[in-house]
C-alpha positions in Angstrom: 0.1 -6.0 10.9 0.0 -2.6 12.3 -1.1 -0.3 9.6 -1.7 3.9 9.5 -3.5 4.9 6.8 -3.2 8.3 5.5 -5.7 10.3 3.5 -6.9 13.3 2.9 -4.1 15.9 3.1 -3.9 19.6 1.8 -4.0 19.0 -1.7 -6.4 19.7 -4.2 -7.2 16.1 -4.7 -8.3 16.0 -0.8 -11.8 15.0 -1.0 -10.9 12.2 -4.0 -7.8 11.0 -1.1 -10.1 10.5 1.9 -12.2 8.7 0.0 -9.4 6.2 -1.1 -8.2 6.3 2.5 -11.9 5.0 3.5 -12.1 1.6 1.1 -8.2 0.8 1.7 -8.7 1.1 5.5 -11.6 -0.9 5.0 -10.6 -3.6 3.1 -7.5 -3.9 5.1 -9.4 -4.6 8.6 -11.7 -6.7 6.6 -8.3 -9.1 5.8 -7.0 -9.0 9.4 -4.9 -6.3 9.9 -5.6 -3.8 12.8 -6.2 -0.2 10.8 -5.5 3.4 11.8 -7.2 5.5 9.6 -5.3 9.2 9.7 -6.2 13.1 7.9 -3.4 15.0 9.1 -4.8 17.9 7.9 -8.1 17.3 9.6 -9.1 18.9 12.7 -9.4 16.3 14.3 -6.8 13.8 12.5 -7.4 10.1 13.8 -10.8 9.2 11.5 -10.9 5.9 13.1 -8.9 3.5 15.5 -9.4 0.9 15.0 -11.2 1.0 11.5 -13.8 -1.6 11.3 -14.4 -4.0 8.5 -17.2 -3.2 6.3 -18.0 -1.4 3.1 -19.1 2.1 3.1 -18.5 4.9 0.4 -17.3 7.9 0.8 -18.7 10.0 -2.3 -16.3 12.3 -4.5 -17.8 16.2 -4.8 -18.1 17.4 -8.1 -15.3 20.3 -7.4 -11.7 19.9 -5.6 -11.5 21.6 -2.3 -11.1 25.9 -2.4 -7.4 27.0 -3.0 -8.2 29.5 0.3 -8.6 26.6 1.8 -5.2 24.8 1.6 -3.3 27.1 3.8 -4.7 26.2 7.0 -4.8 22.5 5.9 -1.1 22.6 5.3 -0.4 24.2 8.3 -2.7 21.1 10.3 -0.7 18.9 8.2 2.6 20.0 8.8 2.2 20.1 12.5 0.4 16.4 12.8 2.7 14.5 10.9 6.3 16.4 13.0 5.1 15.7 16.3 2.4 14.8 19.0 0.1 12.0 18.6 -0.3 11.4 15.2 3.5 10.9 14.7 4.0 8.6 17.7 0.8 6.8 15.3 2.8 6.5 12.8 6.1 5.4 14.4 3.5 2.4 16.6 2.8 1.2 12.6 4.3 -1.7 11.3 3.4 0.1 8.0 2.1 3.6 6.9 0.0 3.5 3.4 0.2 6.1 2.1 -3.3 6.7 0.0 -2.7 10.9 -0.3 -3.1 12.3 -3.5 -1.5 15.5 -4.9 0.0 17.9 -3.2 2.6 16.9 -0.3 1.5 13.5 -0.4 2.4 13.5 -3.5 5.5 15.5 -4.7 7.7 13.6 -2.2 7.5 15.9 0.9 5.5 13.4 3.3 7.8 10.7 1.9 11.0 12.6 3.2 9.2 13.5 6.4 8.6 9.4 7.0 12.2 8.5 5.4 13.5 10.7 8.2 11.7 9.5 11.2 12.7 5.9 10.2 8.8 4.6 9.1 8.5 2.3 6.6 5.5 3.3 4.2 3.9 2.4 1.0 5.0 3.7 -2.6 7.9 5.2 -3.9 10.6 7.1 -2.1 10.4 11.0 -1.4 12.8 11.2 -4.7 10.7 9.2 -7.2 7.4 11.3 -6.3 9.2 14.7 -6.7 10.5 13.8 -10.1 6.8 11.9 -11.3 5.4 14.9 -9.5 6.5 18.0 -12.2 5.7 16.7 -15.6 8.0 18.8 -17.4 10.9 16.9 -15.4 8.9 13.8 -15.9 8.2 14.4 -19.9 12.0 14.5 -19.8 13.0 11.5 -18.4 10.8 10.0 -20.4 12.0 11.3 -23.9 15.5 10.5 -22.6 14.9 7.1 -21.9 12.9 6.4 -25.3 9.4 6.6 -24.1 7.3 8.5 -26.8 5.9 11.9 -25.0 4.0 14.8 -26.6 6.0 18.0 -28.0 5.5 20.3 -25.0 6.0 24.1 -23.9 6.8 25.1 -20.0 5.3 28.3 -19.5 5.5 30.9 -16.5 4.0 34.3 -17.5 5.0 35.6 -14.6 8.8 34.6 -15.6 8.1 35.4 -19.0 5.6 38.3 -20.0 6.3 37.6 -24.2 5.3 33.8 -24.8 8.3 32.0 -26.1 8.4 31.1 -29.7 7.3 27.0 -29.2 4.1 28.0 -27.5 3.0 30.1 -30.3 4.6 26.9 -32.9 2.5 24.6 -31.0 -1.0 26.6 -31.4 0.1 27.3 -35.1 -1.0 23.1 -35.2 -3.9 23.3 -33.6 -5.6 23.3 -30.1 -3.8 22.5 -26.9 -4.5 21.2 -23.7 -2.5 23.2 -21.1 -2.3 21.6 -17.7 -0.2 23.0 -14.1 2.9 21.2 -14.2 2.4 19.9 -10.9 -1.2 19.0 -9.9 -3.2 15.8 -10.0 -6.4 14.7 -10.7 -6.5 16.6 -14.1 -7.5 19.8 -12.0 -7.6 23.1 -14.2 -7.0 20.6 -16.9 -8.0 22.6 -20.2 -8.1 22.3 -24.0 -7.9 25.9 -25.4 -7.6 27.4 -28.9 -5.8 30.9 -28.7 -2.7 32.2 -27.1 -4.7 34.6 -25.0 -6.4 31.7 -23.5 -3.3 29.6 -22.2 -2.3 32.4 -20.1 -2.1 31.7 -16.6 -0.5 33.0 -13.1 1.5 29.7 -12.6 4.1 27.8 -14.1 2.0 25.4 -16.9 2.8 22.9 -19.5 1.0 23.4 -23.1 1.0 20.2 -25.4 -0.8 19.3 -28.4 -4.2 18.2 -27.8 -4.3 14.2 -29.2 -7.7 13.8 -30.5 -7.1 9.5 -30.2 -8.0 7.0 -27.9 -7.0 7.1 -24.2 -5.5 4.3 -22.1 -4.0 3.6 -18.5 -2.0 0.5 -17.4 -1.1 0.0 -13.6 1.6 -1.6 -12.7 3.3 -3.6 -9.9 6.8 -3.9 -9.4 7.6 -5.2 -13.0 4.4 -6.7 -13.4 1.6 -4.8 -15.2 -2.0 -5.2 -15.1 -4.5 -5.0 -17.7 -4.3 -2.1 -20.0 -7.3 -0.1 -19.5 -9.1 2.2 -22.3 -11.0 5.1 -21.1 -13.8 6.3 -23.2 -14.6 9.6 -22.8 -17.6 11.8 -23.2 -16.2 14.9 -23.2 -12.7 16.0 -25.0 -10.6 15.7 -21.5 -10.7 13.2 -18.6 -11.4 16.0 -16.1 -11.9 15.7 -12.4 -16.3 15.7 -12.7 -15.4 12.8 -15.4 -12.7 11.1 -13.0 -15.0 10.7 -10.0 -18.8 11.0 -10.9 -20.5 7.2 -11.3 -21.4 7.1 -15.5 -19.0 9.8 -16.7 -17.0 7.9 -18.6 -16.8 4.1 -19.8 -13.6 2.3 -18.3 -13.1 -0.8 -20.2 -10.4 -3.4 -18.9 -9.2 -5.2 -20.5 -9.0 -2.9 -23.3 -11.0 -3.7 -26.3 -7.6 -3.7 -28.5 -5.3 -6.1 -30.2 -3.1 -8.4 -28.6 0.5 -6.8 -29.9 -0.8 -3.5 -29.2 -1.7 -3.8 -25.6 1.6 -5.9 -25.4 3.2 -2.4 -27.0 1.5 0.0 -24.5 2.5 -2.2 -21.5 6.0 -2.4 -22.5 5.9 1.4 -22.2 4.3 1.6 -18.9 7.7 -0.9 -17.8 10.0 1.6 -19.9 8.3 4.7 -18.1 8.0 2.9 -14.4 11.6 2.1 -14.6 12.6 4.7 -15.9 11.3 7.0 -13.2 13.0 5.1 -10.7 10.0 2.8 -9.2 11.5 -0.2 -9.3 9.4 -2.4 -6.9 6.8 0.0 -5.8 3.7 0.9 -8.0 2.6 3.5 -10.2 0.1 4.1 -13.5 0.7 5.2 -16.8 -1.2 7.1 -18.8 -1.1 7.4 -22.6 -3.2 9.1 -25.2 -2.9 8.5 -28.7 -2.7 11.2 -32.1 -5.4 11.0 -35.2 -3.1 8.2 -36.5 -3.5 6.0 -33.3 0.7 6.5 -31.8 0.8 6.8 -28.3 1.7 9.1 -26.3 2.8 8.7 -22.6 0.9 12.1 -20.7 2.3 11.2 -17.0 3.2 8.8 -14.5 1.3 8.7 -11.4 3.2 7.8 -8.3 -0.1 7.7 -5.7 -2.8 7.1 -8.4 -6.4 7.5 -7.2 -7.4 3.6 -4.7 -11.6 4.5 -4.8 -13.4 1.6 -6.0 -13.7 2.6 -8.7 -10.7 4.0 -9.8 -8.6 3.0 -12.3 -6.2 0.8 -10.8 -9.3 -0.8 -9.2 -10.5 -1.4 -12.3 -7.4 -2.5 -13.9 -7.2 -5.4 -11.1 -10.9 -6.4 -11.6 -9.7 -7.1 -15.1 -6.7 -9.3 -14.3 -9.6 -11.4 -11.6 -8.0 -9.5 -8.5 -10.7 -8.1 -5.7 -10.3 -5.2 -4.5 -9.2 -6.4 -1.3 -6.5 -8.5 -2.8 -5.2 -5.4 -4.8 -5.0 -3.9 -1.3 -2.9 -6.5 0.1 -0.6 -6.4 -3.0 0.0 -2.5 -2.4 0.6 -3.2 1.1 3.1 -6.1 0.3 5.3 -4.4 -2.2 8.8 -3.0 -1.1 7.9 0.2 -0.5 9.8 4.2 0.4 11.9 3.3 4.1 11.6 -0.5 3.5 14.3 -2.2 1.1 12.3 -6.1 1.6 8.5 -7.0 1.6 6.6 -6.8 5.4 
């Protein structure tokens, strides 16, 4: 096959997405396909073409790109993927894989681009990622369809200069962990203790902070992989945790009984279908209370594809390679494609 990778992107999660772009490229070539490897917010946006087969790492920087920054990569972005060379790329591909994270890559707007132009891509549809995307909508659909999510608080202070009366309920409890409602990566991920520190200029989400165990399951179409229990060093699975080597321990499978791993993938099903996924992929994360109930905390729609990420991880645990987890992404019905290439 013909297949355009993209990575990179204007998102926060940039530097975590051209390193996913790297290995998937990679390990495609390395099974016979003939790879395009694209940043459409890069300068110069064709990385390589044709990618070669081979195994080099593209290391993770302890901090997410500048916010200053994003502007002009949006405007790169916009520009590559609506015309010129890059799009005519994309349209040559049999497939475009889609390994962005966060941001427009993310939230459904390169999706809609792609759906548009008629080009069959990995992942879900521009619909599914905008809903997955916002957490508050998310947390939602979730409750409604009877998967267990935290108690949560939307808060805007620019929208709302008192704090409404569940924000100050929820602290009453006890610390929180306030996150933006739409970012990825656990970027400006925080656990605070006082009402003066959850302020913020954006539109946030405030939960209770679950002071339990932390888990992840992938999953494929209906099929899920090995839950996977991440055990952390610090109180939150930040983005220095996420993507320095020996932060944290990632155990898969999970060292947990039988009926409860059973219990936490039926959830990951309930959430994936839930969201709308159907055939595509996505991973489900879930932390658990004092008393050991979990907790679903987000559905990721492009979850992170670096070797050692956690969907990587999850498929070393089931006995899949990395390049066979690669080809299983590739393979899925995916966003502008109703049937398998």
């Amino acid at each position: 096959m013909r297949v355009a990778v993209l990575c990179g992107g204007e998102s926060s999660e940039r530097d975590v997405s051209r390193s996913s772009g790297w290995a998937v490229a990679e390990a495609l070539a390395g099974r016979g396909h003939d790879v395009v490897l694209i940043d459409p917010a890069a300068e110069v946006p064709v990385l390589a073409d044709p990618v070669p087969a081979g195994r080099s790492v593209v290391r993770v920087p302890k901090e997410p790109p500048a916010q200053a920054d994003r502007a002009l990569l949006g405007q790169r972005m916009y520009a590559a993927l609506t015309g010129g060379p890059v799009l005519e790329q994309l349209r040559r591909a049999d497939r475009v894989f889609i390994a962005l994270h966060g941001g427009w890559g993310e939230d459904g707007h390169v999706q809609a681009l792609l759906e548009l132009a008629g080009i069959p891509f990995t992942g879900a549809g521009h619909d599914v990622c905008a809903v997955a995307w916002h957490k508050g909508r998310a947390q939602a659909v979730l409750e409604a369809a009877g998967v267990p999510v935290p108690p949560r608080v939307l808060y805007n202070r620019a929208e709302q200069p008192e704090p409404p009366t569940e924000l100050k309920q929820v602290l009453e409890s006890g610390p929180v962990v306030v996150k933006p409602v739409a970012e990825g990566s656990s970027v400006a991920v925080r656990k605070v203790d006082s009402l003066d520190e959850v302020r913020a200029d954006d539109e946030v989400l405030v939960e209770p902070f679950l002071s339990g165990r932390e888990f992840t399951v992938a999953v494929i179409g209906m099929t899920t992989l090995p839950v996977v229990e991440i055990e952390l060093t610090t109180a939150l699975f930040d983005y220095e945790a996420k993507y320095q080597p020996g932060a944290v321990r990632e155990v898969s499978p999970a060292e947990i009984p039988t009926h409860f791993a059973e219990r936490l993938q039926d959830l990951a099903i309930r959430a994936h279908r839930a969201l709308g996924f159907g055939t595509t992929y996505s991973r489900v994360d879930f932390r658990c209370d004092s008393a050991g109930t979990p907790y679903c905390l987000e559905v990721n729609a492009l979850p992170g594809l670096t070797p050692g990420s956690l969907v990587p991880v999850a498929a070393k645990g089931a006995g899949l390679s990395y390049d066979e987890l690669v080809e299983r992404l590739l393979t899925a019905s995916g966003g502008g494609s109703p049937t398998p290439c």
